[in-house]
ROMAR-724926 format. One record per residue (C-alpha): residue number from 0; residue in three letters; x, y, z; chain. Coordinates in pm, 1 decimal, always signed. Layout:
% ROMAR-724926
[NUM; 'ALA'; [X; Y; Z]; 'A'] ...
This chain:
% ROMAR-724926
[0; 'UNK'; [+178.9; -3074.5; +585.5]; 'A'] [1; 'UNK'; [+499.6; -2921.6; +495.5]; 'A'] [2; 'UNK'; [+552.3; -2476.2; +477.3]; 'A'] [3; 'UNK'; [+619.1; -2505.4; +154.5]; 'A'] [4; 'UNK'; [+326.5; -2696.0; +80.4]; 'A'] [5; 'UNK'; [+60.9; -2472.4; +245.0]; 'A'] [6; 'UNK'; [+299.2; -2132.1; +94.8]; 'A'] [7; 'UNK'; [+174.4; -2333.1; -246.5]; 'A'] [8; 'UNK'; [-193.7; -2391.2; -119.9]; 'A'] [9; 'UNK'; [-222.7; -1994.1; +16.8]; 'A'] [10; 'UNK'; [-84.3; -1855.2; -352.1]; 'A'] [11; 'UNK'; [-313.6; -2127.4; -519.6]; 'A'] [12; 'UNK'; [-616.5; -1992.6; -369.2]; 'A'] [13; 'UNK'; [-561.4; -1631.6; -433.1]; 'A'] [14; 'UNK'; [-512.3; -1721.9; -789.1]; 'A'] [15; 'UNK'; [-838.5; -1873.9; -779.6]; 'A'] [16; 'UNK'; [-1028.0; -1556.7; -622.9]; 'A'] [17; 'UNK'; [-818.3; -1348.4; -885.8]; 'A'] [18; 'UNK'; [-920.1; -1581.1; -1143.0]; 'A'] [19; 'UNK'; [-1334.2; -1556.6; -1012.1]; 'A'] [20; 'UNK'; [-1269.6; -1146.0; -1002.3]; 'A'] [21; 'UNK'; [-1131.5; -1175.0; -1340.1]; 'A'] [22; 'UNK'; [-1417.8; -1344.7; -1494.9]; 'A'] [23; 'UNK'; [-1696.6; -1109.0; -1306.2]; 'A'] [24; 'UNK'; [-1474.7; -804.1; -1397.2]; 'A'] [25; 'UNK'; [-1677.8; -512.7; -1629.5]; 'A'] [26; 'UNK'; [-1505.7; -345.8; -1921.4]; 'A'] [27; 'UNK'; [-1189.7; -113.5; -1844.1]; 'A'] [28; 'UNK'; [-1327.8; +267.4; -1716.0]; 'A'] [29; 'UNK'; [-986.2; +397.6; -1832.7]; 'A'] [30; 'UNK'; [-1094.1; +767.4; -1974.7]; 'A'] [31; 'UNK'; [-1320.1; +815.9; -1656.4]; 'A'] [32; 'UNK'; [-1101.1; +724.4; -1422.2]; 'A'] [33; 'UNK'; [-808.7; +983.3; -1572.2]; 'A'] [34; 'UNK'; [-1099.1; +1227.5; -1562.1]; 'A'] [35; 'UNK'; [-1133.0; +1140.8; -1218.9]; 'A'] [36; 'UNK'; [-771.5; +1179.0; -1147.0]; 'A'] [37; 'UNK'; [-730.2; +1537.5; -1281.4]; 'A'] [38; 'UNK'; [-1059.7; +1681.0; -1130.5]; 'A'] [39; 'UNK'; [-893.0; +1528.6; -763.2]; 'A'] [40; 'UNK'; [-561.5; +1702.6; -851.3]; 'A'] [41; 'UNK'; [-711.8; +2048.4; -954.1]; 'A'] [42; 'UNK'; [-928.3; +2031.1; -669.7]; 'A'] [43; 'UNK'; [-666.6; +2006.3; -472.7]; 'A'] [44; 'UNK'; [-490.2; +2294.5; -568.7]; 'A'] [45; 'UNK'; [-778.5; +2495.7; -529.2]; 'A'] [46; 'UNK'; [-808.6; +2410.7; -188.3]; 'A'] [47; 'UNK'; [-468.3; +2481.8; -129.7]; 'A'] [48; 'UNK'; [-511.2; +2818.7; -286.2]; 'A'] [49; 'UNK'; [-767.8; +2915.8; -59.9]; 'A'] [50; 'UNK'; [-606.3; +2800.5; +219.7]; 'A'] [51; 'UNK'; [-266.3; +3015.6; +126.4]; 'A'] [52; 'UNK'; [-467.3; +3325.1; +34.0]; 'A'] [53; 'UNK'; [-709.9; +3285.1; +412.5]; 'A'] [54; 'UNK'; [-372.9; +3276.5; +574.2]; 'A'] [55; 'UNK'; [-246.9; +3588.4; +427.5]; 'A'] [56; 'UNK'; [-505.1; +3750.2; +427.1]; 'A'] [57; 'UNK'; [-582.9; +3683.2; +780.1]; 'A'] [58; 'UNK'; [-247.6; +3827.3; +850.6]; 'A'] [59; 'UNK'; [-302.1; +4145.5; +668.4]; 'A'] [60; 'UNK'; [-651.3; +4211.9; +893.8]; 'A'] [61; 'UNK'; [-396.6; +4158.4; +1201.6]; 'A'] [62; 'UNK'; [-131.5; +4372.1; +1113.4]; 'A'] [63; 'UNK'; [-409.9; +4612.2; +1016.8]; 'A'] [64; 'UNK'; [-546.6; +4618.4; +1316.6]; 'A'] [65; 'UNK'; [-231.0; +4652.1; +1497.5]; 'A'] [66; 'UNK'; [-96.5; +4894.2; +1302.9]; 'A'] [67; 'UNK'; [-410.8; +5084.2; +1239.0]; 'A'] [68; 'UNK'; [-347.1; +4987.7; +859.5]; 'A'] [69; 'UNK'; [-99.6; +4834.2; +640.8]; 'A'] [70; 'UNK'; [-133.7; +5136.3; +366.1]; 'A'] [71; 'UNK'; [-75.6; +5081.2; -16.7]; 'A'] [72; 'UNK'; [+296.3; +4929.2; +31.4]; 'A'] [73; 'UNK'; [+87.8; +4632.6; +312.2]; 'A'] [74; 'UNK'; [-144.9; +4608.7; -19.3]; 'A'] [75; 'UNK'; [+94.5; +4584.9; -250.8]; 'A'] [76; 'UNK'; [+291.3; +4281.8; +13.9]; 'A'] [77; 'UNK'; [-35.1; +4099.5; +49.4]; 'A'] [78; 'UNK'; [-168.3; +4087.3; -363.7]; 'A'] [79; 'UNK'; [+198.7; +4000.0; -428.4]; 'A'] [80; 'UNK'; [+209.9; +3727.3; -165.7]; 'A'] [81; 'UNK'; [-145.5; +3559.9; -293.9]; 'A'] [82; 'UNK'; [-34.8; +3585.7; -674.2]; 'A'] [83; 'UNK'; [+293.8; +3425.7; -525.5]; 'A'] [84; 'UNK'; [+65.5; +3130.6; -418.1]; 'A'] [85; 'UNK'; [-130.5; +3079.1; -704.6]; 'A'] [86; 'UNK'; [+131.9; +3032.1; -890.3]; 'A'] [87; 'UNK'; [+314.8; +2798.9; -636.2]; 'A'] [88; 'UNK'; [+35.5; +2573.1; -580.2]; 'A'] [89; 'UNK'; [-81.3; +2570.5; -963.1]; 'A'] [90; 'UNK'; [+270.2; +2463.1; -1059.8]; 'A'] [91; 'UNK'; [+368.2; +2226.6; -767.9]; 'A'] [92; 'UNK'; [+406.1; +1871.5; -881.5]; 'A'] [93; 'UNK'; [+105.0; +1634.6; -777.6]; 'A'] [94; 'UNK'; [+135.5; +1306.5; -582.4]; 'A'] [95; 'UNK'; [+461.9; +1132.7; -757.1]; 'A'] [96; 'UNK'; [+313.1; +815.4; -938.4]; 'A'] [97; 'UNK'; [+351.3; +468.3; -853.6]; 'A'] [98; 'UNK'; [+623.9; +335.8; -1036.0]; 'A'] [99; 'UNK'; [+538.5; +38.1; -1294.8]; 'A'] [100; 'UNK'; [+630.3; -332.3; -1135.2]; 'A'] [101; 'UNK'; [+965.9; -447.2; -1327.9]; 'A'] [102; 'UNK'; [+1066.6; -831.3; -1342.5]; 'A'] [103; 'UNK'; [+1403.4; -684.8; -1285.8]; 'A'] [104; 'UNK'; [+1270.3; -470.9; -970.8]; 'A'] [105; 'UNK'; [+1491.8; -567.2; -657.7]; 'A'] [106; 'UNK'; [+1260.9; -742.5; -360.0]; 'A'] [107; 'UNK'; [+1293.6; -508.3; -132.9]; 'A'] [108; 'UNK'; [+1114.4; -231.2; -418.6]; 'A'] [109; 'UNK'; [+862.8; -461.3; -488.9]; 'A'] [110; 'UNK'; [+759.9; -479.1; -115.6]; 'A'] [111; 'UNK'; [+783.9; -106.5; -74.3]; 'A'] [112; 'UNK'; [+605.5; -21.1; -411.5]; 'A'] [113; 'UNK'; [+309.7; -263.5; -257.0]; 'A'] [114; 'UNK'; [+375.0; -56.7; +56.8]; 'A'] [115; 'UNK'; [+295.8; +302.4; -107.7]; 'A'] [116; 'UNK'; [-10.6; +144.0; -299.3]; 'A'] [117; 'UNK'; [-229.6; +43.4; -19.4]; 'A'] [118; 'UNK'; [-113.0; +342.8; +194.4]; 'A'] [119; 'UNK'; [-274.8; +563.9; -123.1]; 'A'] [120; 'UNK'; [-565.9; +298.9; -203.3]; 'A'] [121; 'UNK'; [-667.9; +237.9; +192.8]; 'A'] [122; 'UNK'; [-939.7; +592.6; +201.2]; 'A'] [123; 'UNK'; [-1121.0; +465.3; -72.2]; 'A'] [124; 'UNK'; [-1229.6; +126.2; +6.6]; 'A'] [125; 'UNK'; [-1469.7; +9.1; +199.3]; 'A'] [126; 'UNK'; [-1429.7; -15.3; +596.4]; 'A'] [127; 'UNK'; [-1399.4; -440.0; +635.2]; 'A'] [128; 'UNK'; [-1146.7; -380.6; +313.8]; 'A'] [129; 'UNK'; [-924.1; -91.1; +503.8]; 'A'] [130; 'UNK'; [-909.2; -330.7; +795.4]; 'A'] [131; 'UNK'; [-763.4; -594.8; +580.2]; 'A'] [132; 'UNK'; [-529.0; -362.0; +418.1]; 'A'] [133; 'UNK'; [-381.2; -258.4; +734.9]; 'A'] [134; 'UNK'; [-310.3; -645.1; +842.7]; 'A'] [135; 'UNK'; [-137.2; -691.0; +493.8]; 'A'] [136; 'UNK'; [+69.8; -388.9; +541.6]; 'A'] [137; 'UNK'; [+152.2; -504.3; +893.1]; 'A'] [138; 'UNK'; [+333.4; -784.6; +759.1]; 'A'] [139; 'UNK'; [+582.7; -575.8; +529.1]; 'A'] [140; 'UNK'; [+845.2; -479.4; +691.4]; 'A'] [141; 'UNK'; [+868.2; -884.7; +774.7]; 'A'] [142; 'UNK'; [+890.3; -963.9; +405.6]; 'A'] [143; 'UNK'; [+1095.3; -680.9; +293.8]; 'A'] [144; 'UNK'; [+1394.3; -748.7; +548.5]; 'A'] [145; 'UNK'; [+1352.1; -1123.3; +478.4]; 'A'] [146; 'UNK'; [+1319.2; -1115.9; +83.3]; 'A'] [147; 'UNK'; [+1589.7; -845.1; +62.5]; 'A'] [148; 'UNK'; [+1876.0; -1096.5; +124.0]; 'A'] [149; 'UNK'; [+1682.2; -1374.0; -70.9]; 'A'] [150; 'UNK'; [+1765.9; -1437.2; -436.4]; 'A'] [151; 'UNK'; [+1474.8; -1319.0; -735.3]; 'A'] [152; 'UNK'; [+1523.4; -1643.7; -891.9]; 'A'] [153; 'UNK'; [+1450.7; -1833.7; -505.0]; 'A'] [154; 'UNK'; [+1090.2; -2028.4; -582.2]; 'A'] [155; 'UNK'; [+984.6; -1841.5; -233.9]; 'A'] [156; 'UNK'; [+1110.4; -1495.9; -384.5]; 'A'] [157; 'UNK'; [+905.8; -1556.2; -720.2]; 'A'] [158; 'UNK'; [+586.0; -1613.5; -561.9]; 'A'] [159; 'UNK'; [+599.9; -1336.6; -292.2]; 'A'] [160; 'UNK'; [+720.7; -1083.1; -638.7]; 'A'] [161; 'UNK'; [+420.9; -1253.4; -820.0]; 'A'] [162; 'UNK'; [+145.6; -1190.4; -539.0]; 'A'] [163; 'UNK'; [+269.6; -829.7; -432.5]; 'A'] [164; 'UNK'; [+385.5; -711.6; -799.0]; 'A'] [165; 'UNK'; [+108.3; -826.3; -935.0]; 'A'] [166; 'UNK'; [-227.2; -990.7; -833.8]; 'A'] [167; 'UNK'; [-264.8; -795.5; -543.6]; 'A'] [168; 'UNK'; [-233.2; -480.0; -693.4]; 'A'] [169; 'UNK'; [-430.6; -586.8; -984.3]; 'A'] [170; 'UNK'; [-732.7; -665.7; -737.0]; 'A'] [171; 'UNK'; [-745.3; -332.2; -621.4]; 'A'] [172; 'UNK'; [-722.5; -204.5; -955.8]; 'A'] [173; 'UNK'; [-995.9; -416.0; -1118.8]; 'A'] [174; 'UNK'; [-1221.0; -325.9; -816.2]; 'A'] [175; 'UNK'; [-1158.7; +82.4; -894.6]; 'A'] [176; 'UNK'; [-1249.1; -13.2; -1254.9]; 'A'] [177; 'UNK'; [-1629.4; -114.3; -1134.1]; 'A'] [178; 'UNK'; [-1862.4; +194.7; -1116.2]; 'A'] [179; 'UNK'; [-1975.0; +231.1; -754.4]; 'A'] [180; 'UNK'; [-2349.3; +213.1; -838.3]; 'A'] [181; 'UNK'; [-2263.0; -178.5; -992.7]; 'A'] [182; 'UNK'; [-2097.3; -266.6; -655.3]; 'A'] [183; 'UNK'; [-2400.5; -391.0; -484.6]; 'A'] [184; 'UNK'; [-2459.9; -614.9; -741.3]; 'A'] [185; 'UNK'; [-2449.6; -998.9; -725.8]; 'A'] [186; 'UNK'; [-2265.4; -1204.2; -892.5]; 'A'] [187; 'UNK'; [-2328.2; -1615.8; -999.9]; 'A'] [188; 'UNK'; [-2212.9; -1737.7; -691.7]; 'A'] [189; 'UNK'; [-2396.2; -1470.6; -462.1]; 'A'] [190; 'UNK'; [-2121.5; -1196.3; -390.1]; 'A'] [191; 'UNK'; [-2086.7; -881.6; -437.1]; 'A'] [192; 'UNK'; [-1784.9; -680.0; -585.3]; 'A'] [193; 'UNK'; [-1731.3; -545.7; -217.0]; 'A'] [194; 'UNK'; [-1759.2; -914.9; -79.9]; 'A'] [195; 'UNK'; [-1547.2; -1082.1; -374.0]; 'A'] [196; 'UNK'; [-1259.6; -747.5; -280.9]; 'A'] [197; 'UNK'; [-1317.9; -845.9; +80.0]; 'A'] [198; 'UNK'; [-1244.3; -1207.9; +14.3]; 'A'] [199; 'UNK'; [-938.9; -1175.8; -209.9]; 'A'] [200; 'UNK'; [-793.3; -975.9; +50.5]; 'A'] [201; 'UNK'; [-790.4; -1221.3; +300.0]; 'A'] [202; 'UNK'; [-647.5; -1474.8; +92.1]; 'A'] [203; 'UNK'; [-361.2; -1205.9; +9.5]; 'A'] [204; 'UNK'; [-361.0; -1210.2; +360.2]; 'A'] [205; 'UNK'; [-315.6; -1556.2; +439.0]; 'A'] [206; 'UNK'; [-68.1; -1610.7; +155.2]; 'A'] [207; 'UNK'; [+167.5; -1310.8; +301.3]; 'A'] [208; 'UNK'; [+135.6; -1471.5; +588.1]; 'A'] [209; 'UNK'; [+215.5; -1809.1; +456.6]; 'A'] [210; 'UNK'; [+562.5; -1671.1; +331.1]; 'A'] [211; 'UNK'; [+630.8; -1492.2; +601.2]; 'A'] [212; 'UNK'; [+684.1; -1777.7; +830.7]; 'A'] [213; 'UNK'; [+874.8; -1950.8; +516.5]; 'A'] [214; 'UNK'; [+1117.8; -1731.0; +506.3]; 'A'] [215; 'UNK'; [+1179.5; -1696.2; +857.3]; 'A'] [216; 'UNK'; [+1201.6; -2078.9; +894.4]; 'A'] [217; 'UNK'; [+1598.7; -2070.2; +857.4]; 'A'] [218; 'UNK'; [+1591.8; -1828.8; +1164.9]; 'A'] [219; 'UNK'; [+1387.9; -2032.3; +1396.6]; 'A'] [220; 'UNK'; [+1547.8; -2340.9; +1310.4]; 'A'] [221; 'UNK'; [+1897.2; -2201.3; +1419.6]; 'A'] [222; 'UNK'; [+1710.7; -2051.2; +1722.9]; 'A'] [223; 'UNK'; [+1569.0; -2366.9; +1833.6]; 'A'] [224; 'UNK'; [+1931.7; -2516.0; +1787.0]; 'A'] [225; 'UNK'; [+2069.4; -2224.4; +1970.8]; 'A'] [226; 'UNK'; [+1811.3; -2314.1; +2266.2]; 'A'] [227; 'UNK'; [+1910.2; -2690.9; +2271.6]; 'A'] [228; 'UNK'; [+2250.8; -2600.8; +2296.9]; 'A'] [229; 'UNK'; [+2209.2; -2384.5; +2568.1]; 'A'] [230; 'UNK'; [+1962.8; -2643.4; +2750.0]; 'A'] [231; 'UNK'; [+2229.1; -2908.6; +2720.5]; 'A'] [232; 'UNK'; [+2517.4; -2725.0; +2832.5]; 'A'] [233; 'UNK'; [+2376.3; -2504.6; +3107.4]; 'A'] [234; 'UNK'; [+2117.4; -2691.9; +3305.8]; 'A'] [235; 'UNK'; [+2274.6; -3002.1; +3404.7]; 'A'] [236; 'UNK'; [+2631.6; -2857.5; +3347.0]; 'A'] [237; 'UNK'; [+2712.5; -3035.1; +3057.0]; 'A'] [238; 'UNK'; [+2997.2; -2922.3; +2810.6]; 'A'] [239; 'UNK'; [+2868.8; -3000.4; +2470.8]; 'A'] [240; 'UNK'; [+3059.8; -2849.8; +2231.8]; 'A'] [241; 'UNK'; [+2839.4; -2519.1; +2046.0]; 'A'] [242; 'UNK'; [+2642.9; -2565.1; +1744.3]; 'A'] [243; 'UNK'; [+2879.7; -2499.9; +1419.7]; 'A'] 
C-alpha cells in the first residue's frame, strides 16, 4: 500500500470519528462557558493579589522586627506597595487568546497555533486524553519544519492544515461544550464522550503520524541513495561517480 494511500486512509478515519462526535454532540454551552472563562480569570487575579500583598506584608513583619518597627513612613511604603498591586494585577492583560485558524495562515502558524492549544487544553482532560495529547504534540516540531518549506496548495499541506486547523481543534472544543455530569453517558454504539475524545485522539494521532513520514519521504529517499553510493564506492573500492 502506497504513503499516500494510508496518509488518505488515517485522515479518512478521523473524519469518520469527527463525523460520529458530531452527530452525538449536545447543543452549544456558549454563555456558560464565557461565564466560566471570566470567573477563571478573576480568580486568578485574586490569587495573585493575595499572593503580592503576603509577600509584602511578610516583608514589613521582617523589617519590623529588625528594625524594631517600620513607623508611619514603613506604613505608608507597605499600603502604597499593596494598592500598587491591586491595581497591577486587576489591570494586567489575561492569557493572550488563541488566534482564529485563517485559510491564508502560513504552515508553520497553523502547527504552532495547534501547538499553544493543547499546551492550554492538556489540564483539563482526562488522564488517557493528556497522554495522547502529549504524543500528538511530540510530533510537531516534525511537521512544522517539514510543512514550512512545503507549498499550502501541496495535497499533503491541505490535509495536515485541514486536520490541525480544524478537526482537531474542533474535537476538543465540542468535548468542552458537553457538561461534565453528561460525560459518563453512553452513546448508540456504547461509548462514552470520554471514550469517543479518547478515540478521536488516536486517530489524530495516527494521521499526524501518517504525514509525518510523507513528508519526510523525499529525505529518506536521498538518504538511502546517499548510502548506496557510499556502499558502492567505498567497500569494494569502486569509483562510481556521486549521486547528482
Amino acid at each position: 500500500m502506497s504513503t499516500s494511500r494510508q496518509v488518505n486512509q488515517a485522515i479518512a478515519r478521523f473524519d469518520e470519528v469527527m463525523g460520529r462526535i458530531d452527530r452525538g454532540a449536545p447543543a452549544r454551552e456558549a454563555a456558560a462557558r464565557q461565564v466560566s472563562r471570566g470567573a477563571l480569570a478573576i480568580g486568578r487575579k485574586v490569587a495573585n493579589i493575595s499572593i503580592a500583598s503576603a509577600v509584602i506584608l511578610t516583608g514589613a513583619v521582617i523589617a519590623g522586627l529588625i528594625l524594631n518597627g517600620i513607623g508611619l513612613t514603613g506604613l505608608f511604603i507597605v499600603f502604597s506597595l499593596m494598592f500598587l498591586a491591586v491595581i497591577t494585577f486587576s489591570m494586567w492583560p489575561g492569557e493572550r487568546p488563541i488566534v482564529d485558524y485563517k485559510e491564508d495562515m502560513p504552515n508553520h502558524a497553523v502547527v504552532q497555533r495547534l501547538g499553544t492549544l493543547l499546551d492550554r487544553k492538556r489540564p483539563a482532560l482526562p488522564a488517557p486524553a493528556a497522554s495522547r495529547i502529549d504524543a500528538i504534540s511530540r510530533q510537531l516540531p516534525l511537521l512544522e519544519s517539514r510543512l514550512g518549506d512545503t507549498n499550502q496548495l501541496d495535497p499533503l499541506a491541505q490535509d495536515a492544515r485541514r486536520l490541525m486547523g480544524k478537526h482537531l481543534p474542533e474535537l476538543i472544543e465540542r468535548y468542552e461544550r458537553v457538561p461534565e455530569a453528561y460525560r459518563g453517558e453512553r452513546d448508540g454504539e456504547g461509548l462514552t464522550v470520554d471514550q469517543r475524545l479518547i478515540q478521536g485522539l488516536d486517530a489524530a494521532n495516527s494521521a499526524l503520524d501518517d504525514l509525518g513520514r510523507r513528508l519526510a519521504r523525499e529525505d529518506l529517499n536521498a538518504f538511502e541513495t546517499q548510502g548506496r553510493f557510499i556502499e558502492s564506492r567505498y567497500k569494494d573500492g569502486g569509483e562510481t561517480a556521486p549521486p547528482q
